[in-house]
N, C-alpha and C positions, 0 to 999 in steps of 0.2 A: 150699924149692924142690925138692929132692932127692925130700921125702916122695912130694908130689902128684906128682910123675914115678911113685914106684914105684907109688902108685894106680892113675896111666894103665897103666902096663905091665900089672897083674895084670889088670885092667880089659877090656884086649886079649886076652891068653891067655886070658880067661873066653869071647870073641868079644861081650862087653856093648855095645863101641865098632863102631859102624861104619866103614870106610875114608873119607876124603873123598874124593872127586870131585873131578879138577883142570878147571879154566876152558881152555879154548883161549883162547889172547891174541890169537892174528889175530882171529874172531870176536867176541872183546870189543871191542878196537878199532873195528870194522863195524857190529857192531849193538848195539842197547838194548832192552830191553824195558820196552812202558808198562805201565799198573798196571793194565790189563783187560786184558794177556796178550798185547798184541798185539806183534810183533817192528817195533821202529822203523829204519831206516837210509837214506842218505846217498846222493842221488842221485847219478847219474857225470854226467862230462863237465864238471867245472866246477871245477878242482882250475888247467889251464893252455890255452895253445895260445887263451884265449879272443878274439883278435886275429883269428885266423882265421874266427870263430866269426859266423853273420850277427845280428841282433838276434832274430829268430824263437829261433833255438835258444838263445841265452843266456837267454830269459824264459822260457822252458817249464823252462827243469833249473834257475830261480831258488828255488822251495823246495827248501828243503834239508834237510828230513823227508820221507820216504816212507814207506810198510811195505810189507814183504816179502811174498810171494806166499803162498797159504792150501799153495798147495805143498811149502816150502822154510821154513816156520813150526817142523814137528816137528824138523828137525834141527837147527833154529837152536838150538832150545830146548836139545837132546841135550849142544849144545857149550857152555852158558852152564846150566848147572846151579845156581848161586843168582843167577841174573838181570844178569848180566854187570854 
């Protein structure tokens, strides 16, 4: 175990290794991404409070896969670096 450590290290000092990339956990939590790239997530409104809620609005926010706007796509991505 020891050796392959001091590989990594000298490995490092050479700059051979790249840094990893950490995940943001909120954004993982929120979103997924499908396998053609697209950011998948979780409609609102439909977590509580649905008592109040008239039948109209609890069937429209009944699927519960959405995707994310073509806007707000690049940074989703930024924050989910190997695909959350």
């Amino acid at each position: 175990m020891r050796f392959i450590y001091n590989i990594f290290v000298k490995l490092e000092r050479k700059g051979k290794l790249m840094a990893k990339l950490k995940t943001n956990k909120a954004a993982k939590k929120r979103y997924s991404l499908t396998a053609t790239g697209k950011v998948k997530r979780t409609k609102s409104n439909r977590r509580h409070l649905l008592a109040n809620k008239t039948k109209r609005q609890k069937k429209s926010g009944k699927v519960q896969n959405a995707y994310a706007s073509k806007t707000c796509e690049n940074t989703i991505k930024k924050l989910l670096p190997y695909g959350g």
